[in-house]
C-alpha positions, 0 to 999 in steps of 0.5 A, a space after each residue: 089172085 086165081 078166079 076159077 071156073 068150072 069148065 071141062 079142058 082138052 089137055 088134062 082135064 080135072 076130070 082126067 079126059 085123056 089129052 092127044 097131040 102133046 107131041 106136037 106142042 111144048 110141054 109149056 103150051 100144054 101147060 098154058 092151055 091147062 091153065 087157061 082151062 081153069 083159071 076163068 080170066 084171059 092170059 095177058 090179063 093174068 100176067 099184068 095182075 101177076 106182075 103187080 102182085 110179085 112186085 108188091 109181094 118182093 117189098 117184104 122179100 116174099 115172106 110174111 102173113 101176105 106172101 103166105 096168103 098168096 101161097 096158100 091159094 097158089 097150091 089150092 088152085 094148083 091142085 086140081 089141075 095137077 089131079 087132071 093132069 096126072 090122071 090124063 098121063 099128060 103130066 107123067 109125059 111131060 116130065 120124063 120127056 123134060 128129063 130126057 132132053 137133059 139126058 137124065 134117066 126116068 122111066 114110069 111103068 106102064 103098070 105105075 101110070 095105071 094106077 096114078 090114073 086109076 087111083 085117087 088116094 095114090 094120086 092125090 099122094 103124089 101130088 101133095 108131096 109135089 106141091 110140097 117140094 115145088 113150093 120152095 123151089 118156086 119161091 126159090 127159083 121164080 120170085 127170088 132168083 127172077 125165074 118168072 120174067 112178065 116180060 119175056 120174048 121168047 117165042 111161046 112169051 111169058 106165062 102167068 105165075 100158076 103156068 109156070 109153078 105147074 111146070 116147076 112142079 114138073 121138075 120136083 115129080 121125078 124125085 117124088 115118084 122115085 121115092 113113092 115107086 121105091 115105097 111100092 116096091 118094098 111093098 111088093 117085096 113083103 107081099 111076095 115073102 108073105 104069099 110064096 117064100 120062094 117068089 120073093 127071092 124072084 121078086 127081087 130080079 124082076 122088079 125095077 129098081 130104084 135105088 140102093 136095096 132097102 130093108 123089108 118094111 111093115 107098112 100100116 096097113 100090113 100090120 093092121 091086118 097081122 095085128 088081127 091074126 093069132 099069136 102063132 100066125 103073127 109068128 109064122 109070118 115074120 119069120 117067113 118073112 126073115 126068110 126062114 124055111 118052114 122046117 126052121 119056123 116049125 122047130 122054133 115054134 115047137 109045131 110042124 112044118 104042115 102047121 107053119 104051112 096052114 097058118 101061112 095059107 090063111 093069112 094069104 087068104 086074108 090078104 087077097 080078101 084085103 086086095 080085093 078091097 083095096 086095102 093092100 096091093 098085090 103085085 101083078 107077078 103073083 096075082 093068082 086064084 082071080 085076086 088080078 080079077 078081084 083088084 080090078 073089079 073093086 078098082 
């Protein structure tokens, strides 16, 4: 179905060259000229074939061992394009841009976008969870519902089946990064309590919110890293984070304050040797003694 080529393209490259103009182009030509970029065969020809393919994909009401096979290649070939595009920014910028005409709020941060330029596992993260969501909806909205029209007039006309899906993936980002960003923050939460109790609390005012507060969350590789330390360290830093004060910790652990200070001390030691890895994040509000240095310079 989809023939691709190895070539380089101007408009989110799969090697993550920065795009410019989108702002004189609709976000379905930027899209396009992606498409064309990777997929080796001209457009109307891509069209025609797209259009043969969904009418005999629509004789088993687009299920089966067929339609799966189609599915299949749609996500594998959509996937580096997503990667491209996303690294560029160019698909960050499309979708909020989609969102704001219909006056429905999404904001990506400045520092988020960094790092979904910067950082290949939470890219490729991001871009599963899309490619999960947009797969339904596609089916849902483009084959059953008649979305894709072959034959469409409009000014730009019609588009092949993987422009299109890319530009559905687009709807589904919003919610994906919602959700991921919310993730992030939780994160940052839990890091700020371990590093400086008191900069949780400030923590809490500074970072954008998403949603309804959460509960503070142990991620995986948190765990990992406390699950390494000893028992009196695992126990300082779970009740720091409870949000119990040292002179409380120190009496519930029969030790003493300046005790629950140094075992924390160390663990924060152990946790910036971790960002400078980039096995945890730190978040930049409390990047101190160079750890801000050391995540850039191991990114």
């Amino acid at each position: 179905m989809f023939t691709s080529r190895a070539t380089h393209w101007a408009v989110g490259s799969v090697e993550g060259t920065p795009q410019t103009g989108v702002e004189f182009m609709s976000d379905t030509q930027v899209i396009a000229e992606a498409v064309d970029g990777f997929l080796a065969d001209p457009r109307t020809l891509r069209i025609q074939r797209d259009a043969a393919l969904v009418a005999d994909l629509a004789l088993d009401g687009f299920e089966g061992l067929e339609y799966r096979v189609f599915e299949d290649r749609l996500l594998r070939d959509s996937m580096p394009i997503l990667r491209g595009m996303l690294r560029s920014g160019t698909f960050i910028t499309l979708s909020v841009q989609r969102y704001e005409k219909r006056n429905i709020p999404f904001f990506v941060s400045s520092e988020n976008r960094q790092l979904l330029h910067s950082s290949d596992a939470e890219r490729d993260d991001i871009v599963v969870d899309v490619l999960m969501h947009a797969q339904e909806t596609f089916r849902t909205k483009a084959l059953l519902g008649g979305g894709w029209d072959p034959n469409f007039r409009g000014p730009q006309g019609a588009c092949c089946l993987m422009t299109y899906f890319i530009g559905r993936c687009m709807w589904d980002f919003r919610r994906v990064y919602l959700r991921w960003a919310k993730k992030r923050e939780r994160i940052a939460r839990l890091e700020a309590a371990l590093l400086d109790p008191e900069a949780f609390f400030r923590l809490l005012t500074a970072l954008p919110h998403h949603g309804e507060p959460e509960a503070i969350l142990f991620p995986t590789a948190f765990m990992e890293l406390l699950d390494t330390q000893p028992a009196e360290t695992r126990a300082v830093v779970r009740l720091t984070c409870e949000g119990y004060a040292d002179g409380e910790i120190a009496d519930r652990l029969n030790s003493s304050p300046g005790a629950v200070r140094t075992r924390r001390y160390r663990f924060k030691q152990v946790l910036y040797q971790a960002a400078s890895e980039r096995k945890i994040w730190i978040p930049a509000q409390l990047h101190v003694n160079g750890v801000r240095e050391q995540q850039r310079s191991a990114a």
